[in-house]
N, CA and C atoms as a LAMMPS dump frame, in Angstrom:
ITEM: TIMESTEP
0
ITEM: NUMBER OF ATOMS
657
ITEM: BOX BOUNDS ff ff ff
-5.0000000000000000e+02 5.0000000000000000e+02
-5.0000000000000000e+02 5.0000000000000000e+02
-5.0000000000000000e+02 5.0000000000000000e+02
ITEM: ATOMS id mol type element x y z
1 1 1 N -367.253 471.83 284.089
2 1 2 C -365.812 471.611 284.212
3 1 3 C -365.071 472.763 283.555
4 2 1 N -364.5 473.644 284.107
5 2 2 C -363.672 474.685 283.377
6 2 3 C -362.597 474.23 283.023
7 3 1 N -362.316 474.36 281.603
8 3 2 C -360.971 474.082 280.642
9 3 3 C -359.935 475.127 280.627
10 4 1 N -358.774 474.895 281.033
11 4 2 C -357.905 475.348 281.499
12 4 3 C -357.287 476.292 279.793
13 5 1 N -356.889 477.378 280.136
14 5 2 C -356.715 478.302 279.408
15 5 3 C -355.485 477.917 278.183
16 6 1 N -354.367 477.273 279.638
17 6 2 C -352.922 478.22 279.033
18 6 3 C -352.152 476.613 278.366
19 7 1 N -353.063 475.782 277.909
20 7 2 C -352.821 475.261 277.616
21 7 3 C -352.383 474.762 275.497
22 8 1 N -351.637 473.843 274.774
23 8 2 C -351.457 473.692 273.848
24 8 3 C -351.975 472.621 273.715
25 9 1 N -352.602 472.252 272.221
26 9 2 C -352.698 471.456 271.715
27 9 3 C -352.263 470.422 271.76
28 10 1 N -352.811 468.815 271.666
29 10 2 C -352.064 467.562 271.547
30 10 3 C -351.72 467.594 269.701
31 11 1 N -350.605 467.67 269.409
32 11 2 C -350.554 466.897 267.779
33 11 3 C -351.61 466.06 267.602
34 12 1 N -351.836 466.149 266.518
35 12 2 C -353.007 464.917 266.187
36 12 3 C -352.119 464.005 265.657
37 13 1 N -351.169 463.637 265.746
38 13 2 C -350.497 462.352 265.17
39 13 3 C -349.6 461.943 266.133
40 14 1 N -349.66 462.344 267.401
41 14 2 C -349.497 461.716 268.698
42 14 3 C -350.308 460.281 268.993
43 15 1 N -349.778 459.945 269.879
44 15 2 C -350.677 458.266 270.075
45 15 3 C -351.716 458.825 271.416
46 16 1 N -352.588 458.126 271.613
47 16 2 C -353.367 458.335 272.655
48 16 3 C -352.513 458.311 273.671
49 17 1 N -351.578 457.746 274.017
50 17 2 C -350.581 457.803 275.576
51 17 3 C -350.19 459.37 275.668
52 18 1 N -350.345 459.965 274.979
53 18 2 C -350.229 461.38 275.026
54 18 3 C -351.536 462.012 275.841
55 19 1 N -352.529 462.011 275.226
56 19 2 C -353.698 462.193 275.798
57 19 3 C -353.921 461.391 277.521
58 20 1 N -353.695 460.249 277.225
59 20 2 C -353.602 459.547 278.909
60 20 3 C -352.767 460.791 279.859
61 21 1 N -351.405 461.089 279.26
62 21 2 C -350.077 461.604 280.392
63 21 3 C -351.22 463.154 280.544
64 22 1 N -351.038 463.455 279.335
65 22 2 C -351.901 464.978 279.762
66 22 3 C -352.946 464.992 280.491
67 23 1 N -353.626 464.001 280.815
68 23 2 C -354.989 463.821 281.546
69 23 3 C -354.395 463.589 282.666
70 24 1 N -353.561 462.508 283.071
71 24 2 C -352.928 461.936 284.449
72 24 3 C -352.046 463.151 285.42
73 25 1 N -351.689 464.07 284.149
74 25 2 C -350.736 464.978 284.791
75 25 3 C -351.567 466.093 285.861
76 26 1 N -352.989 466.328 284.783
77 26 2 C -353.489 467.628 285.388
78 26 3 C -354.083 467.239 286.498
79 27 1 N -354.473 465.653 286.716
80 27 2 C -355.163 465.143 288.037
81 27 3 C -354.115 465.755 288.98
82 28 1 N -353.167 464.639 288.599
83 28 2 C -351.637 464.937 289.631
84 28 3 C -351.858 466.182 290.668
85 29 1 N -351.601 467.368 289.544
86 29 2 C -351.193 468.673 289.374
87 29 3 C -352.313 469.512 290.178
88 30 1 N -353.694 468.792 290.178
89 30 2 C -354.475 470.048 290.702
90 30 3 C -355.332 470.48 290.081
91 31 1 N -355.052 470.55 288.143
92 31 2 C -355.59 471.146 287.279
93 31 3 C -357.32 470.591 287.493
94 32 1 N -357.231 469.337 287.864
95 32 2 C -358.587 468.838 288.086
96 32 3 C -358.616 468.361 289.41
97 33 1 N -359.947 469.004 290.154
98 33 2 C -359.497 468.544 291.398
99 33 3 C -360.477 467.54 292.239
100 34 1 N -360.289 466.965 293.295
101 34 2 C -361.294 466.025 293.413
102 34 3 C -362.608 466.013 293.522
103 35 1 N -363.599 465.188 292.868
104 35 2 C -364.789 465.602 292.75
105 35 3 C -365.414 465.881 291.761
106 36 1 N -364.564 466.604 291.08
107 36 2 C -364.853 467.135 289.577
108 36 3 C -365.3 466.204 288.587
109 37 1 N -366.219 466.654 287.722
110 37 2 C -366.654 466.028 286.781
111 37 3 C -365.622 466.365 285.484
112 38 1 N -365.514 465.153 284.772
113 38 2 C -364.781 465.241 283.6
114 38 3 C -365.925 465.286 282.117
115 39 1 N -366.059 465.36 281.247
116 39 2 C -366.481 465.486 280.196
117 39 3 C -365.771 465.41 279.021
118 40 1 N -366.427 464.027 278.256
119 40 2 C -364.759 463.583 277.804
120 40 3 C -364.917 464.699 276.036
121 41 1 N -366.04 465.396 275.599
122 41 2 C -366.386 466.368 274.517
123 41 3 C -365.191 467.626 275.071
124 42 1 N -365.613 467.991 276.655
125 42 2 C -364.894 469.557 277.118
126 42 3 C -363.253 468.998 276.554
127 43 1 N -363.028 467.77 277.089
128 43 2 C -361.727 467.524 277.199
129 43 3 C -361.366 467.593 275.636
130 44 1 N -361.767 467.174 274.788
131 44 2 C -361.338 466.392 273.584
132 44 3 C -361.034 467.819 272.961
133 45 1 N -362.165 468.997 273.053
134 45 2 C -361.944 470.348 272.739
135 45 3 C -360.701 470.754 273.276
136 46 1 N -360.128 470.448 274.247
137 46 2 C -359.37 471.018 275.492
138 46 3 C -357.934 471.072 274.694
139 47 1 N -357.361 469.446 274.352
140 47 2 C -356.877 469.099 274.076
141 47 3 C -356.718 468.93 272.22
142 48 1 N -357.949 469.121 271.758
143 48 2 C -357.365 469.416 270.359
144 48 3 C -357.464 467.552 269.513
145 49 1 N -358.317 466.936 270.035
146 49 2 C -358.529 465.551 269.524
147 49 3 C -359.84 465.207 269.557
148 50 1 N -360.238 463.838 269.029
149 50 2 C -361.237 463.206 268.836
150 50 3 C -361.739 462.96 269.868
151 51 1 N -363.046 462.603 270.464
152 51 2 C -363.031 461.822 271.877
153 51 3 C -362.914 460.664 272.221
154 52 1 N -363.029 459.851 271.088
155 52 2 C -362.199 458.092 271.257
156 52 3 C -360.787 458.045 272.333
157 53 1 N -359.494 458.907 271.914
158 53 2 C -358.571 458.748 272.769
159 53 3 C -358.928 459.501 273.682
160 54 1 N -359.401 460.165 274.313
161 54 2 C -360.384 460.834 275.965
162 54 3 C -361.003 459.528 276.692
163 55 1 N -362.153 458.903 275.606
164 55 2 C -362.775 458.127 276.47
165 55 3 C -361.63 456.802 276.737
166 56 1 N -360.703 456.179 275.738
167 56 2 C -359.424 455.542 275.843
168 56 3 C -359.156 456.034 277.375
169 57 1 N -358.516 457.153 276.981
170 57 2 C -357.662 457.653 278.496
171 57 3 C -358.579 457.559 279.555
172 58 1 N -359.919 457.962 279.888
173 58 2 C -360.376 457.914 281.291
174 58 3 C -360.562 456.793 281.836
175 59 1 N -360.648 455.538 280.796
176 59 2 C -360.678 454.064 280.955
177 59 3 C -359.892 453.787 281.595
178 60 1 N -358.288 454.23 281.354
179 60 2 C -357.4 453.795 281.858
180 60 3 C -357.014 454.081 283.258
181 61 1 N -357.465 455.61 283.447
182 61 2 C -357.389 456.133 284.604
183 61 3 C -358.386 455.555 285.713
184 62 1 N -359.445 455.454 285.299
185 62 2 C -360.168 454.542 286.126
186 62 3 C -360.005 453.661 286.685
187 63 1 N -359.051 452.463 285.549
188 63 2 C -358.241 451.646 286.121
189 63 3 C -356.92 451.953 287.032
190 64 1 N -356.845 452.881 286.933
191 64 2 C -355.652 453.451 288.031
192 64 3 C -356.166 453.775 289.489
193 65 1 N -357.684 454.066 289.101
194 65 2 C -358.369 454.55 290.119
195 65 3 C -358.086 456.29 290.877
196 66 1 N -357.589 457.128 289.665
197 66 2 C -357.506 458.505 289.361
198 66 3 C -358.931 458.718 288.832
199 67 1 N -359.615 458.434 288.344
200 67 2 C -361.267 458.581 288.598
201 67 3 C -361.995 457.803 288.746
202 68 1 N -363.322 458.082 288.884
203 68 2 C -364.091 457.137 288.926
204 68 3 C -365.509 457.441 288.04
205 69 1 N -366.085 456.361 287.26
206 69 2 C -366.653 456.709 286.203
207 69 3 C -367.834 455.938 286.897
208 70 1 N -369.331 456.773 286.627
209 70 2 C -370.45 456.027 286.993
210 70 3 C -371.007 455.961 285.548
211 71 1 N -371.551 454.808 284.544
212 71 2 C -371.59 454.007 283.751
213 71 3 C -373.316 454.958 282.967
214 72 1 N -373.576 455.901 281.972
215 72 2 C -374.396 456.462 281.923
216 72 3 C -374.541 457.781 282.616
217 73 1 N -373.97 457.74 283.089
218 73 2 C -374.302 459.162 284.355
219 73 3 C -372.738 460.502 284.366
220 74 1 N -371.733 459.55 284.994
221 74 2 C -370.65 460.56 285.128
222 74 3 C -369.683 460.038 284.966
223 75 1 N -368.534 460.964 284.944
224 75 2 C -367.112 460.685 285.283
225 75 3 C -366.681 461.636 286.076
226 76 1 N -365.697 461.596 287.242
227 76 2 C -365.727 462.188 288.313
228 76 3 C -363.721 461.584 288.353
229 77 1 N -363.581 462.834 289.029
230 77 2 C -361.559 462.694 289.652
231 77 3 C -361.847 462.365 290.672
232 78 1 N -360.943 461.152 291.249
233 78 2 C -361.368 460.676 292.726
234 78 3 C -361.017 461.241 293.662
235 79 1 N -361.397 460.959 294.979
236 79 2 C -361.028 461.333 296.063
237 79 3 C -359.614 460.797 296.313
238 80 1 N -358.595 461.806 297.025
239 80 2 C -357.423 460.478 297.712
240 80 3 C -357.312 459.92 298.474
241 81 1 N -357.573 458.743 298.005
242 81 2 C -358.028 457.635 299.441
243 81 3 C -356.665 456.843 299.838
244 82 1 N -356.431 457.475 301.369
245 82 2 C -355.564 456.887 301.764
246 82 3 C -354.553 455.304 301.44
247 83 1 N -355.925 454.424 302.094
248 83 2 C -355.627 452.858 301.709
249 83 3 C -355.421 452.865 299.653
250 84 1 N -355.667 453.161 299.286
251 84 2 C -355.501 453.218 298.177
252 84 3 C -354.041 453.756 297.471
253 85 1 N -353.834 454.825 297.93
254 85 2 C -352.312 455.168 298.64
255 85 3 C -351.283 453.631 298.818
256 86 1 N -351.66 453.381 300.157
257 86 2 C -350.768 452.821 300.612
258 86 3 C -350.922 451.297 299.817
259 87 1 N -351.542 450.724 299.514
260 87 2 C -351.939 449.686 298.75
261 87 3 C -350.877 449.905 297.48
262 88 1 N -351.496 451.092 296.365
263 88 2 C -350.518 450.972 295.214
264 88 3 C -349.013 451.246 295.438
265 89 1 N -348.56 451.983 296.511
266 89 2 C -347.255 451.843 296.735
267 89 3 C -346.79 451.303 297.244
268 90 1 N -346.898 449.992 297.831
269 90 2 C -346.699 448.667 298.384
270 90 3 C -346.509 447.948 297.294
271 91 1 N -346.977 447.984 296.063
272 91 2 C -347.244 447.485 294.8
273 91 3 C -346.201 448.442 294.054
274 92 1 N -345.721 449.367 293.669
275 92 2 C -344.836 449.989 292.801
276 92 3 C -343.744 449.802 293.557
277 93 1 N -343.822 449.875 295.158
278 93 2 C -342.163 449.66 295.792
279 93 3 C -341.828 448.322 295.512
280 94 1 N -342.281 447.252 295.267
281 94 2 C -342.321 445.875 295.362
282 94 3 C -341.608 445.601 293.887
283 95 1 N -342.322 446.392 292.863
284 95 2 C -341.71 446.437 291.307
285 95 3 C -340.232 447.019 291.246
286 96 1 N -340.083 448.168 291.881
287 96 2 C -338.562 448.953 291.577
288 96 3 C -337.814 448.356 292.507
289 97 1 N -338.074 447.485 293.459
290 97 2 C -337.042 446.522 294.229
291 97 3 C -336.541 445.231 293.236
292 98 1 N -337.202 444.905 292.495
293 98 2 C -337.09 443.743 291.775
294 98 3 C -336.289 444.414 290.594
295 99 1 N -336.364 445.209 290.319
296 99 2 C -335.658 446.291 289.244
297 99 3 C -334.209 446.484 289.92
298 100 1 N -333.813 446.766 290.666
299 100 2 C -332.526 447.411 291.113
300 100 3 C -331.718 446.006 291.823
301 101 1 N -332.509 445.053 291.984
302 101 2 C -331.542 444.119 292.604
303 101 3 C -331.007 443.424 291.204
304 102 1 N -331.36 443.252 289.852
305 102 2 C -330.901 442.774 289.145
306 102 3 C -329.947 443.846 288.566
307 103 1 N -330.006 445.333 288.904
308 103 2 C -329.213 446.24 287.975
309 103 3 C -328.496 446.503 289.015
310 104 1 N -328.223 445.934 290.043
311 104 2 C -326.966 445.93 290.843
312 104 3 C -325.966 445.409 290.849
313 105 1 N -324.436 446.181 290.261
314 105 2 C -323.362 445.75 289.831
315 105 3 C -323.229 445.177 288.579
316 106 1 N -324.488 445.292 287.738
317 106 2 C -324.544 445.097 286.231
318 106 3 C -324.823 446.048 285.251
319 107 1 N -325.123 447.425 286.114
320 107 2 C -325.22 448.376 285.153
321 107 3 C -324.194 449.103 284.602
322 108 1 N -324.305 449.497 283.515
323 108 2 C -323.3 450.05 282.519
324 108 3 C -323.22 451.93 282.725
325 109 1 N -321.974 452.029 282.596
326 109 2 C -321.663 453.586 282.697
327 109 3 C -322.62 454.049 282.382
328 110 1 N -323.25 453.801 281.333
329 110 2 C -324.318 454.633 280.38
330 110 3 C -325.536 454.761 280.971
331 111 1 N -326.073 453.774 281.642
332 111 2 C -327.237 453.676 282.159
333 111 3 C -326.65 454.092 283.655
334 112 1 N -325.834 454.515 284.636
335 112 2 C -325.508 455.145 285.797
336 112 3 C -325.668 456.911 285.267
337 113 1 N -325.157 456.905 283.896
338 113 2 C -325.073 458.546 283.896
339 113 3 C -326.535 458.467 283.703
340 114 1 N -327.759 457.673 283
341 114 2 C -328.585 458.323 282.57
342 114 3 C -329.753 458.653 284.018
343 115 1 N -329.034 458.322 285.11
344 115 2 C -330 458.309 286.554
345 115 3 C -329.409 459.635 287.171
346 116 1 N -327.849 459.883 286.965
347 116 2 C -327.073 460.547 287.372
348 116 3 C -327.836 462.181 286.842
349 117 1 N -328.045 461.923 285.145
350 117 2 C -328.496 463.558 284.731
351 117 3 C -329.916 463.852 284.922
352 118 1 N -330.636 462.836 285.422
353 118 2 C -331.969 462.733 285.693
354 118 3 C -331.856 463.463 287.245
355 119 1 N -331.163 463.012 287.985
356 119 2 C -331.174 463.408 289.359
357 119 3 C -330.52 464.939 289.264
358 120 1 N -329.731 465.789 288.347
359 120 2 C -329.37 466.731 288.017
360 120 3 C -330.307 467.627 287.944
361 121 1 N -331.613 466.917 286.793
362 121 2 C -332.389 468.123 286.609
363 121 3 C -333.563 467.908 287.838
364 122 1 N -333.753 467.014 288.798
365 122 2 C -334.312 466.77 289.96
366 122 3 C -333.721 468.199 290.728
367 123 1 N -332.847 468.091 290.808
368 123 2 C -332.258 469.191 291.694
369 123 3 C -332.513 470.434 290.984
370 124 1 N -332.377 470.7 289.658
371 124 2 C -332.809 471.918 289.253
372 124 3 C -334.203 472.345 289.599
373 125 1 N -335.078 471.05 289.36
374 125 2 C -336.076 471.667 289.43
375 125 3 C -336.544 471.713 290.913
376 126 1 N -335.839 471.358 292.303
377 126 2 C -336.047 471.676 293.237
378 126 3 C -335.704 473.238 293.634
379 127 1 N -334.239 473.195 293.251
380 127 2 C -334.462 474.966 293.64
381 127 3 C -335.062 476.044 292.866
382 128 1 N -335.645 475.731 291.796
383 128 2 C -336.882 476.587 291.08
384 128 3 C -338.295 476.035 292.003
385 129 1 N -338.189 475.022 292.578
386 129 2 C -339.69 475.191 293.165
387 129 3 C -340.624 474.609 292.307
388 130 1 N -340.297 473.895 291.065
389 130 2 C -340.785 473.57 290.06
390 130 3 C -341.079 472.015 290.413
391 131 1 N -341.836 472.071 290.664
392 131 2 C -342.935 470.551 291.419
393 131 3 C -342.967 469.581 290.384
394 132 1 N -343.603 470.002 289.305
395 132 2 C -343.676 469.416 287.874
396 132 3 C -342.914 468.69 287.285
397 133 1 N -341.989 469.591 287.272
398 133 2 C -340.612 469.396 286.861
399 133 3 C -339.508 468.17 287.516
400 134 1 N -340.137 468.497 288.236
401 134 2 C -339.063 467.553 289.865
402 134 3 C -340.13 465.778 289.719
403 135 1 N -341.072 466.225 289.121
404 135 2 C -341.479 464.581 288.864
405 135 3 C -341.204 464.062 288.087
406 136 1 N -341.466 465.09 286.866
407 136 2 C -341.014 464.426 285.849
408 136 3 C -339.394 463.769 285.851
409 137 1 N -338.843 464.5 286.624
410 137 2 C -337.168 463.847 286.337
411 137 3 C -337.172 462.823 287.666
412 138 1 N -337.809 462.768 288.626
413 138 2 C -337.933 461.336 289.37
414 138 3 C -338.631 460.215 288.956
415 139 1 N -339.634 460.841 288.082
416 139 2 C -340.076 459.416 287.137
417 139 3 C -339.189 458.863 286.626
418 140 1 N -337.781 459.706 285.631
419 140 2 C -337.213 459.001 284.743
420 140 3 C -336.192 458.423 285.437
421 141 1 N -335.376 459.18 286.711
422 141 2 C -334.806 458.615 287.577
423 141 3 C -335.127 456.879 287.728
424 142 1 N -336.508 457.067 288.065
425 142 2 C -336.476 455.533 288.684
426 142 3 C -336.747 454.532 287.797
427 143 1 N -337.209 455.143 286.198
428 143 2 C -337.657 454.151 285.367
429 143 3 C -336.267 453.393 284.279
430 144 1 N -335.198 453.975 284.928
431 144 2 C -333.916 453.538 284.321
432 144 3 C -333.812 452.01 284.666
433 145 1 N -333.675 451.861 286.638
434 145 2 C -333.844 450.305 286.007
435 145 3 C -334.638 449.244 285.397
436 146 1 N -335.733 450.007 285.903
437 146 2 C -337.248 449.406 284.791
438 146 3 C -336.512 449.17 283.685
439 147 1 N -336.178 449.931 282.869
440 147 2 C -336.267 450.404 281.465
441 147 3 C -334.804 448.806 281.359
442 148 1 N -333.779 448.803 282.234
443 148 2 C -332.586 447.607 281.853
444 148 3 C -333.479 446.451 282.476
445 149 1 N -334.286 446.497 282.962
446 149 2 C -334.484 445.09 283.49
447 149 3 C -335.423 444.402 282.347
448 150 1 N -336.131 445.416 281.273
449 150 2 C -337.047 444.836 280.279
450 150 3 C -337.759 443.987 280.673
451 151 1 N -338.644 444.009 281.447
452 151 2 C -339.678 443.378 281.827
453 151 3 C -341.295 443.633 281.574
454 152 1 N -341.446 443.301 280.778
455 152 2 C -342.807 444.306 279.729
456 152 3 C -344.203 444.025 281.213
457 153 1 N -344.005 443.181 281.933
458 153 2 C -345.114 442.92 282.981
459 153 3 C -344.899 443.934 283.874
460 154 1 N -344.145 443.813 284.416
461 154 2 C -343.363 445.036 285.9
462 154 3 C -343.741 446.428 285.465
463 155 1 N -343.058 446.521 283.751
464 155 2 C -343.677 448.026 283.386
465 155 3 C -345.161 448.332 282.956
466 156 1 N -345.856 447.131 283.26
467 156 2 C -347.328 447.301 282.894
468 156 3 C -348.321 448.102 284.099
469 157 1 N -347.054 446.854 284.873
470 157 2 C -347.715 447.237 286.66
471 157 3 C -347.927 448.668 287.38
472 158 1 N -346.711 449.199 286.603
473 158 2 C -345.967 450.372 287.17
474 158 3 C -346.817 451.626 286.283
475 159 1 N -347.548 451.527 285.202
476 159 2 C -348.383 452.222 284.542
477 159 3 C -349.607 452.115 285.261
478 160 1 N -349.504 450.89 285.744
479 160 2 C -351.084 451.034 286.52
480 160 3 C -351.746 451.563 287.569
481 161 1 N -350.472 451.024 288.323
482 161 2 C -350.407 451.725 289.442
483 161 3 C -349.798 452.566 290.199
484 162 1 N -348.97 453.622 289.121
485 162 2 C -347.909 455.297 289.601
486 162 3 C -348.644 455.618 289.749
487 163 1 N -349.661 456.316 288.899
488 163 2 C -350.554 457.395 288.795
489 163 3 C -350.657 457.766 290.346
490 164 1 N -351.771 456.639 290.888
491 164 2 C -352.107 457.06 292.054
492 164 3 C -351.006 457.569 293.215
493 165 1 N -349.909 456.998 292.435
494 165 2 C -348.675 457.216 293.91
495 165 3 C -348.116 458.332 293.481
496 166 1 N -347.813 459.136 292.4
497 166 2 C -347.689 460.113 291.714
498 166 3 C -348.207 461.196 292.497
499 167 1 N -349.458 461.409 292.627
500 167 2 C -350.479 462.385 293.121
501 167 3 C -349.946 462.195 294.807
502 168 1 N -349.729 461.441 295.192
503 168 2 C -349.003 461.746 297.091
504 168 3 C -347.711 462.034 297.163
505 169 1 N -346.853 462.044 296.077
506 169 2 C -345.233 462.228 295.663
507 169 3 C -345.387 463.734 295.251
508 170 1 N -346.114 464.293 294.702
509 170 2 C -346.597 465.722 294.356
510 170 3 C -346.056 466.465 296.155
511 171 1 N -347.039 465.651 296.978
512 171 2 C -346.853 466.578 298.4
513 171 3 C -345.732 466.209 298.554
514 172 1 N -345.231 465.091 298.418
515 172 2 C -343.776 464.656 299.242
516 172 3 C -342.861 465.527 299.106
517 173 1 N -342.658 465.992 297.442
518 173 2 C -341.867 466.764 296.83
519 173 3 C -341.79 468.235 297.592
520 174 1 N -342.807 468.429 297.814
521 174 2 C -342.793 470.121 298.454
522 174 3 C -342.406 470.524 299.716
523 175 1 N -342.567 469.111 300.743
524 175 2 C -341.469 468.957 301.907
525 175 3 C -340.269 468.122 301.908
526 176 1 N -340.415 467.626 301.273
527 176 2 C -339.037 466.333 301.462
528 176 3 C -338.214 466.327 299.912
529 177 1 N -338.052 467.211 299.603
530 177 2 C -337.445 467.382 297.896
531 177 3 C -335.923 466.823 298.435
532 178 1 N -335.166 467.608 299.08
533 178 2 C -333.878 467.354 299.598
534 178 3 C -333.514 465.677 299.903
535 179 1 N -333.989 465.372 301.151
536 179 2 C -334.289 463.915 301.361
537 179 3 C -334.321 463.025 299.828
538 180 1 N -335.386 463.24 298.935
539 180 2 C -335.179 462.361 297.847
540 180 3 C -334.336 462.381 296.981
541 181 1 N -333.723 463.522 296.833
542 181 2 C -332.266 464.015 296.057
543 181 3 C -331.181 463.086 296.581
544 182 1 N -330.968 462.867 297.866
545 182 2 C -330.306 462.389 298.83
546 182 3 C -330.15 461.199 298.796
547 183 1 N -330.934 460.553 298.957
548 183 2 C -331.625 459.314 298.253
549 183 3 C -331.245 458.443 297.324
550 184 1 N -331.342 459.407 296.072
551 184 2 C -331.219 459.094 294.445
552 184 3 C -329.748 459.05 294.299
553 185 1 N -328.644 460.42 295.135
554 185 2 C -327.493 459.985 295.292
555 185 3 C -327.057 458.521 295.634
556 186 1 N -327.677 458.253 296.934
557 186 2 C -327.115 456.745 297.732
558 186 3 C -327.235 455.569 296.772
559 187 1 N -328.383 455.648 295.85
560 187 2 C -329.265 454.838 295.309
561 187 3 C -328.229 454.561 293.93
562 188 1 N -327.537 455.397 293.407
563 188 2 C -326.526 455.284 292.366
564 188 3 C -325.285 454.87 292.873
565 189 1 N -325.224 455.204 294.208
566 189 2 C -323.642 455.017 294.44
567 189 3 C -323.851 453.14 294.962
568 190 1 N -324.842 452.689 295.392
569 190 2 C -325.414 451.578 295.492
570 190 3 C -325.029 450.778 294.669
571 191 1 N -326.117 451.218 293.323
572 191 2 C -326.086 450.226 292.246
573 191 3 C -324.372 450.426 291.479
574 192 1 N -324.068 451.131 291.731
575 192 2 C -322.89 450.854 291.131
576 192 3 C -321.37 450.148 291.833
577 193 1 N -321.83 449.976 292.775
578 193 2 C -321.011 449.355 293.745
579 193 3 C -321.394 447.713 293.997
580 194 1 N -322.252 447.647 293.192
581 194 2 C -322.843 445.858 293.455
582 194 3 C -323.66 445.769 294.552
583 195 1 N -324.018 446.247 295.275
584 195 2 C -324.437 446.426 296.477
585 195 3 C -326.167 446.08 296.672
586 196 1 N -326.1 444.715 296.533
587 196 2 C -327.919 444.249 295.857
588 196 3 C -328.428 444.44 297.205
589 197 1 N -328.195 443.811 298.543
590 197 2 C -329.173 444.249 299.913
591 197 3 C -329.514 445.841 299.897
592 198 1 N -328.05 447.225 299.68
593 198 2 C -327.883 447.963 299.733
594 198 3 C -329.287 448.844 299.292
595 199 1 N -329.017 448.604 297.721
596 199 2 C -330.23 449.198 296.944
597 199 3 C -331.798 448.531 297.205
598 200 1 N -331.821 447.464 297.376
599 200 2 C -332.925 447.14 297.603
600 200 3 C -333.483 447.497 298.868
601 201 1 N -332.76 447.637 299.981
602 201 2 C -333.367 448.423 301.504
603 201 3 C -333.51 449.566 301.383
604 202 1 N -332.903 450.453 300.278
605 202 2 C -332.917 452.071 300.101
606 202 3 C -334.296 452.007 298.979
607 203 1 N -334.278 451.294 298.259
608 203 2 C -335.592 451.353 297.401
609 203 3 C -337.117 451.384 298.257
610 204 1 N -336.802 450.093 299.214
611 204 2 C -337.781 449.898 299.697
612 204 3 C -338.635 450.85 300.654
613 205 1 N -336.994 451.508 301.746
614 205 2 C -337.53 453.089 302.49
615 205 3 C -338.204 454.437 301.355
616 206 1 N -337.37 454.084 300.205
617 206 2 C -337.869 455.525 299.311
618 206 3 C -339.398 455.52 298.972
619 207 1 N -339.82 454.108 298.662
620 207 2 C -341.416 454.055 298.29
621 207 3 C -342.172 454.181 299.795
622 208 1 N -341.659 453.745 301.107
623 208 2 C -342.228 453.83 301.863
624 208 3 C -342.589 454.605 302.729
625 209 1 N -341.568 456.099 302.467
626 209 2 C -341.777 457.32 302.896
627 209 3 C -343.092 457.867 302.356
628 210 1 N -343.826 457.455 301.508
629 210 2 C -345.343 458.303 301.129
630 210 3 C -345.638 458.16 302.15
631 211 1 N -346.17 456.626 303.087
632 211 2 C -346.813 456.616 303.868
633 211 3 C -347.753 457.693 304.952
634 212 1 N -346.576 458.433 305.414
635 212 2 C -347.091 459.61 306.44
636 212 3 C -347.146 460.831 305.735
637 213 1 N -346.903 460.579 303.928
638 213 2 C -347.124 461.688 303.152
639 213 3 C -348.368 461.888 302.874
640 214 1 N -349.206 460.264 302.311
641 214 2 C -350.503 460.129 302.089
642 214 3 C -351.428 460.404 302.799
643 215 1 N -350.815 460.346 304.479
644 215 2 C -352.306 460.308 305.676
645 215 3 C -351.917 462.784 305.519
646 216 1 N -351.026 463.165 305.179
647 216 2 C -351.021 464.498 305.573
648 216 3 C -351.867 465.112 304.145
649 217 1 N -351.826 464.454 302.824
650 217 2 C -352.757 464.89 301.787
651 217 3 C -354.004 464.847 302.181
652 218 1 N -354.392 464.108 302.715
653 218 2 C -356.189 463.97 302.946
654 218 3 C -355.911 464.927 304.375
655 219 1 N -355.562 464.858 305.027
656 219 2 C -356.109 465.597 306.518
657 219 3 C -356.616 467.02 305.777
């Protein structure tokens, strides 16, 4: 497994969810690509930690089904399997619908701007081309109503099963960046208008556009 160069250190007084995101990211990203064997010693070096939070994190990912671990033998980055695809985002669109119909016409200025500057740096990081970047601020985009609806189950769900939808949103981003910008506009002017069918039919098309994203990653 070659360990990526240009990378920094985890703090050692970071929590293991640090170690998870940095692991989940480089799947995402490419840094590890499918097939690959993981090694949770290379990693722990990689990263600058113990291997308790490594073997922590690949557990989890496993459960995400971002790898797959054979028990004695290996750990391996999975393949992207379509149905698997479409399965967990049937399952995360299902969560952020239940999220936005309650934060429709109940959200507060504060929580509209905090989707509003999220979708700001979405756009920045579209016309830099900055892929990375452009997730990270659609993650936080969408985890605003998560985050008002406080639902410690929904956000359990949604840890479990992004990852995998994460990694087909990577391609989406590199053709359809505009479209989801677009989107995230309607999607605010929605929730702030009370508009509960509104947001919830726009939620439901936004998760469901992977679809013909997921079958063009594997071809």
């Amino acid at each position: 497994m070659p360990i990526p160069q240009q990378a920094s250190a985890v703090d050692r007084s970071l929590l293991r969810d640090d170690v998870f995101r940095r692991l989940r990211d480089a799947i995402i990203d490419g840094t590890f690509l499918p097939g690959e064997q993981l090694k949770d010693g290379d990693i722990a070096e990689w990263l600058g930690v113990s291997r308790t939070p490594v073997r922590e994190a690949l557990l989890r990912l496993g459960a995400s089904g971002l790898v797959v671990a054979k028990p004695g033998r290996s750990t391996t980055v999975s393949t992207i399997d379509p149905k698997a695809v479409r399965d967990a985002r049937d399952v995360v669109a299902a969560m952020h619908v239940l999220a936005v119909r309650e934060m429709a016409g109940n959200a507060t200025d504060a929580e509209l701007d905090r989707m509003r500057n999220a979708n700001r740096r979405f756009a920045k990081a579209l016309t830099k081309d900055d892929i990375a970047a452009a997730m990270d601020a659609d993650e936080e985009f969408h985890r605003v109503p998560v985050a008002v609806l406080g639902n410690d189950a929904i956000a359990s769900v949604l840890d479990l099963f992004g990852p995998v939808v994460r990694r087909a949103e990577r391609a989406r981003f590199a053709v359809d960046g505009q479209a989801s910008l677009e989107r995230h506009e309607q999607l605010i002017t929605l929730l702030s208008d009370g508009n509960v069918e509104g947001a919830s039919d726009l939620t439901f098309e936004t998760w469901h556009t992977l679809a013909v994203m997921s079958r063009d990653v594997v071809a």
